[in-house]
C-alpha positions as CSV (number, residue, x, y, z in Angstrom):
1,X,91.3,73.0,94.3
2,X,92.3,74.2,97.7
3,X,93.4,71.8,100.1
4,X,91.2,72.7,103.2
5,X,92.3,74.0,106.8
6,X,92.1,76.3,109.3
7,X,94.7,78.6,108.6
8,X,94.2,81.5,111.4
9,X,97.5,81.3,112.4
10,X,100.5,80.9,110.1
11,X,103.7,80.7,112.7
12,X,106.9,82.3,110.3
13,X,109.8,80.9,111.8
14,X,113.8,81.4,110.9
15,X,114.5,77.8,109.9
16,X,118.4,78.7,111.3
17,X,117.0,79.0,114.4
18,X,116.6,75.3,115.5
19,X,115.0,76.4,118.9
20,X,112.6,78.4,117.8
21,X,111.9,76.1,114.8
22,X,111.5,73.1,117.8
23,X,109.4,76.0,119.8
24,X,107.2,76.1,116.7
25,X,106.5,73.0,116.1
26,X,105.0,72.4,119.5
27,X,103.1,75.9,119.8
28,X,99.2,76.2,119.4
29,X,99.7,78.0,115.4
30,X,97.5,76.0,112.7
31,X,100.5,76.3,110.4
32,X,104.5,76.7,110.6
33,X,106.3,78.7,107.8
34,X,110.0,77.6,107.8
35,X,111.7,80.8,106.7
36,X,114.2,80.6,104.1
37,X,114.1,84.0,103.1
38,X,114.1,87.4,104.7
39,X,114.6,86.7,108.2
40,X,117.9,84.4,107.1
41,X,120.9,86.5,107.4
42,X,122.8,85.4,104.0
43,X,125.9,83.9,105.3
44,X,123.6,81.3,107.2
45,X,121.3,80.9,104.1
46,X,123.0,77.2,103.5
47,X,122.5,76.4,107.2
48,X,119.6,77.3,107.2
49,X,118.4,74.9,104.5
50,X,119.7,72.1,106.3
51,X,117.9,72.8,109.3
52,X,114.8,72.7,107.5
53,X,115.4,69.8,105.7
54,X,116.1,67.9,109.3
55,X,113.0,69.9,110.9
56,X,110.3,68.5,108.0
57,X,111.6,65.1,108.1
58,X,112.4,64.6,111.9
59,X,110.1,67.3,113.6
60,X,106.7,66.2,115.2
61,X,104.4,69.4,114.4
62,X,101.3,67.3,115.1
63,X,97.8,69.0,113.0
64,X,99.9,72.0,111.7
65,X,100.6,72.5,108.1
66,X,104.2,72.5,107.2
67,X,105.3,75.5,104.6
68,X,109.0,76.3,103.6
69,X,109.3,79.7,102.2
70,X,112.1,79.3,100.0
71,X,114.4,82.4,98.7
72,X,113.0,83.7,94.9
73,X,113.5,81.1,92.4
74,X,115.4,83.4,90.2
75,X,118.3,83.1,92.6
76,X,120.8,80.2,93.0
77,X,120.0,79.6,96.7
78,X,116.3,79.5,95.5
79,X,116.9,77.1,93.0
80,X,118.7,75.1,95.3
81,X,115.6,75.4,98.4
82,X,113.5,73.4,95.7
83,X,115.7,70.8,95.0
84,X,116.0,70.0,98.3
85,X,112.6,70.9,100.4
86,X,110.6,69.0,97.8
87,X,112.4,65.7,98.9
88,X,111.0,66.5,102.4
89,X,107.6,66.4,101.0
90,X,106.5,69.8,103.6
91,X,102.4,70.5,102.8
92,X,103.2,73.4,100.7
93,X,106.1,75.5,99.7
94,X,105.6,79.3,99.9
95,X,106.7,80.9,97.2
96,X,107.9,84.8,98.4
97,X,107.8,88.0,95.7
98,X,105.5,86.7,93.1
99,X,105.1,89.4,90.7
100,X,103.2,87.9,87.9
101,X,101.7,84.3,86.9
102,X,104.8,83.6,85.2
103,X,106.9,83.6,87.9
104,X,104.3,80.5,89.7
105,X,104.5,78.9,86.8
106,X,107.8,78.8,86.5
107,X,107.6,77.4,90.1
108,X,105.4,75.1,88.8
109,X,107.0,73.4,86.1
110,X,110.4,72.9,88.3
111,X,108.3,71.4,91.3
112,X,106.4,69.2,89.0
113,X,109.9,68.0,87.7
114,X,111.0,67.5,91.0
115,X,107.9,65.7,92.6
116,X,108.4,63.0,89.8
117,X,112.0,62.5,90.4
118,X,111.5,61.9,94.1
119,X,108.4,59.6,93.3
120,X,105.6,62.2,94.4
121,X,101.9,62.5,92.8
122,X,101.3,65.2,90.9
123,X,100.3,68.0,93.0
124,X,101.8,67.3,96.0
125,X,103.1,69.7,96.8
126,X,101.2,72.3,97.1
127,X,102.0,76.6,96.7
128,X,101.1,79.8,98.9
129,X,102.3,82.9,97.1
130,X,103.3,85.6,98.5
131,X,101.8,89.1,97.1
132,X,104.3,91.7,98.6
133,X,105.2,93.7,95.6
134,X,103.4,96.6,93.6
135,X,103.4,93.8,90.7
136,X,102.4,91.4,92.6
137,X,99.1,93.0,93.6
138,X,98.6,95.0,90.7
139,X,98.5,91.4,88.7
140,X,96.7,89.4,92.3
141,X,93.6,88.0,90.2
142,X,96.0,86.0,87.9
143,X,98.6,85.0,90.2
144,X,95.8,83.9,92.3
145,X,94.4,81.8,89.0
146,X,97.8,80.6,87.5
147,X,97.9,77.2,89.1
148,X,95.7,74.5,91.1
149,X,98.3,73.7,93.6
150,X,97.6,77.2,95.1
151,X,96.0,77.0,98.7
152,X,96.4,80.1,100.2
153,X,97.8,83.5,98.9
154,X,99.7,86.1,101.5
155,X,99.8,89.7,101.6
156,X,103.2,90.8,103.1
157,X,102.5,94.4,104.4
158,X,106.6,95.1,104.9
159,X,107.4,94.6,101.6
160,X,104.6,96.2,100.1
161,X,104.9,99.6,101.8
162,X,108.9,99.6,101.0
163,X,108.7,99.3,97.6
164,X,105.7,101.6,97.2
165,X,107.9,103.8,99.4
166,X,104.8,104.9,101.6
167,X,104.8,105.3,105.2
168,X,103.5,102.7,107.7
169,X,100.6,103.6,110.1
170,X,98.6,101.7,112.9
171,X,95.9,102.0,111.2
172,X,97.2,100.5,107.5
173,X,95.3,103.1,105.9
174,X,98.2,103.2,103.2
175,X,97.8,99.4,102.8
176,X,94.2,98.9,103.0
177,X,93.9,98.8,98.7
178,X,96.6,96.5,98.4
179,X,94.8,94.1,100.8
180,X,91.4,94.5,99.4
181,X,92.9,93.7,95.9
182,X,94.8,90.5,97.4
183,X,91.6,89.6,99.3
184,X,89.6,90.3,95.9
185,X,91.8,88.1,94.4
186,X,91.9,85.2,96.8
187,X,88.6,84.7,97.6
188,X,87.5,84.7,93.8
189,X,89.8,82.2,93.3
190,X,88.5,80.2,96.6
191,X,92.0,80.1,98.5
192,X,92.7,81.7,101.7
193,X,93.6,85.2,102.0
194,X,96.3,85.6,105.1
195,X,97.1,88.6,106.1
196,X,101.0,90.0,107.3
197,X,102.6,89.9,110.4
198,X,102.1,92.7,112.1
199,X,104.2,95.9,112.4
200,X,103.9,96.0,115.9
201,X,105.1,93.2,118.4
202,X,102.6,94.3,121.0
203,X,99.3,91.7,121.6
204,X,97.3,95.3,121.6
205,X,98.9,95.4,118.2
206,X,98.3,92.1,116.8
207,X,94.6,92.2,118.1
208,X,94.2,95.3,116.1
209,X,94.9,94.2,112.8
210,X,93.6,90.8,113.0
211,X,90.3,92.5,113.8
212,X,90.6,94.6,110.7
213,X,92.0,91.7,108.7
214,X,88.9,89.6,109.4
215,X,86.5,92.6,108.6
216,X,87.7,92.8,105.1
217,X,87.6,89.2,105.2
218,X,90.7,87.6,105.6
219,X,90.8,83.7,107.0
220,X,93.5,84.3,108.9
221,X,97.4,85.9,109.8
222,X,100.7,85.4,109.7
223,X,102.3,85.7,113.2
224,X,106.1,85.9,114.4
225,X,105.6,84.8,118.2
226,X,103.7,80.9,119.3
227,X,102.2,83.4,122.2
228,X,99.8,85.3,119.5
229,X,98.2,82.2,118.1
230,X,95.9,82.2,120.5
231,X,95.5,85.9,119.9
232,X,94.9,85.6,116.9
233,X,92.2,82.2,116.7
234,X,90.0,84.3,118.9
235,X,89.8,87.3,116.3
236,X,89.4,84.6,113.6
237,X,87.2,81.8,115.1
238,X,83.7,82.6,114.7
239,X,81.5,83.5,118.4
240,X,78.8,81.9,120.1
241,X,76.6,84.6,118.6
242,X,77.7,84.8,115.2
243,X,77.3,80.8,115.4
244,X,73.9,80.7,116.4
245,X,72.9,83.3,114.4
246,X,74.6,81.0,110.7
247,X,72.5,78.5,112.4
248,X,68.7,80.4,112.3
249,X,69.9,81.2,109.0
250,X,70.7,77.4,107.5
251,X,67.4,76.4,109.7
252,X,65.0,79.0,108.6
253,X,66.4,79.2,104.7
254,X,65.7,74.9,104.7
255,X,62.5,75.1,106.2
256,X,61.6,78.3,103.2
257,X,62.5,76.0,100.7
258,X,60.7,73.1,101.8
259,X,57.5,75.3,102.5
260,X,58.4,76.6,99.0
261,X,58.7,80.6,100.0
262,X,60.6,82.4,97.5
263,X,62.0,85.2,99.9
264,X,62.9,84.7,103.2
265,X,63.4,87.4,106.1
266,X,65.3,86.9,109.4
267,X,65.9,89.5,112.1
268,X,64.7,92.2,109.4
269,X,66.9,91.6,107.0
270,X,66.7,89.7,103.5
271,X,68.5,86.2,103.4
272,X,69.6,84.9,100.0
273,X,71.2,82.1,98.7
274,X,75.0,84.2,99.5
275,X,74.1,84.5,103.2
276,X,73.6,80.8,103.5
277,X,76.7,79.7,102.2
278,X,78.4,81.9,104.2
279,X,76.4,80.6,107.0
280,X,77.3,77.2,106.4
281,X,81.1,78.6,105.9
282,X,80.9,79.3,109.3
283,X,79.8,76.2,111.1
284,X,82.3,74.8,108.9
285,X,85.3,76.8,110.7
286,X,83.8,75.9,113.7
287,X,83.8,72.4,113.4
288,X,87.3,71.9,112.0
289,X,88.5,74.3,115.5
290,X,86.6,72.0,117.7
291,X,88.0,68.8,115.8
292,X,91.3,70.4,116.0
293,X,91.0,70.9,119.5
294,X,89.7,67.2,120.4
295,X,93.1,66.3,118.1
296,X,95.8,68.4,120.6
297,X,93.8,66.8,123.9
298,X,94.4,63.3,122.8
């Protein structure tokens, strides 16, 4: 079952880096992604690993969740993020490339070896897969299914339109099937759909697909620079009126049932069972920001 969180902003650091890993670790972002992976130049992969190592286990990052993306399992350095990240006990390893359920469970199986040998429960470490491939969003509604330790799944927009060798737009036009098949697939599945980092490094840019992220539906996006997280929670945090509005809907649908009216009508429009729970999804976001906030101002 997914592990629940606000996960507006995922923060994807390079673990070499140990500044901006420290700069990380103090910014506003819900989560921190310690890079492994494609923004480790390979000659510093080694270092790298290190770092992160050090960074879990010494590192205050306060209410965020901690993720190491570690390099593709079928690769030596992979093999070797495992063996030493899972020590560290991070919230959740992200797993990049994930082109079928095979390859999580593979990833499974070695993390469950390796959560036993360090004296970790079953499960505790926990997976967010990466969907950046044609595979991997051609086969997103098994990958999303193949395993419970699965909280969140991410669609990684760079990846995706180099291997389909398209061409990249402001508007994601060539992108916006890919990321309503990984939505499709992550909210069936009940995990959180996050979207990529943005092509652009402009806040006009980052505004811009956040908005369209969240229309499709997405919980949240990943995010390069600790000044867009606050960017990005005001795309992805619900307003006053879309708050008070969840709220006439919870109030109004309780007091139909109680009354015992079958169909009930609100602002002209038809309210059904759906609409509540997404009403009550929303109150819920809201109350995990404001709790979060309390957290950071004690």
């Amino acid at each position: 079952m997914n592990v629940e969180r606000l996960r507006r902003s995922l923060l994807l650091v390079p673990a070499s880096d140990r500044g901006r890993v420290a700069a990380a670790a103090a910014s506003d972002a819900d989560a921190v992604i310690l890079d492994l992976e494609d923004t480790v130049a390979r000659g510093v992969k080694p270092r790298a690993l290190d770092h992160a190592v050090e960074a879990v286990g010494r590192l205050d990052f306060g209410h965020k969740e901690v993720i190491v993306r570690v390099n593709a399992l079928n690769t030596m350095q992979g093999r070797r993020d495992l063996e030493a990240v899972v020590a560290t006990r991070p919230h959740a390893i992200c797993l990049p490339k994930i082109a079928t359920a095979a390859d999580v469970l593979r990833a499974e199986h070695t993390v469950g070896e390796l959560e036993a040998r360090h004296g970790l429960g079953p499960g505790a470490i926990r997976f967010h897969v990466m969907l950046e491939t044609a595979s991997g969003v051609l086969h997103a509604g098994e990958i999303a299914r193949a395993s419970l330790r699965i909280d969140a799944v991410l669609y990684g927009g760079g990846d995706y339109v180099r291997e389909t060798q398209g061409a990249a737009t402001s508007d994601r036009a060539e992108q916006l099937v890919a990321m309503t098949m990984v939505l499709l697939a992550a909210r069936t599945a009940f995990l959180d759909p996050i979207d990529s980092a943005a092509l652009g490094v402009s806040e006009a840019a980052v505004v811009k697909e956040a908005q369209q992220a969240r229309a499709l539906g997405y919980a949240g996006k990943t995010i390069v620079n600790p000044r867009h997280a606050d960017i990005v929670h005001g795309v992805f945090t619900p307003g006053r009126e879309e708050v008070e509005r969840a709220q006439r809907v919870i109030k109004a649908y309780q007091d139909a049932e109680a009354a015992g009216v079958g169909v009930l009508e609100i602002e002209g429009h038809v309210v059904d069972a759906a609409q509540v729970r997404i009403a009550r999804r929303i109150i819920r976001q809201v109350e995990m920001a404001a709790a979060q906030q309390l957290r950071e101002g004690e």
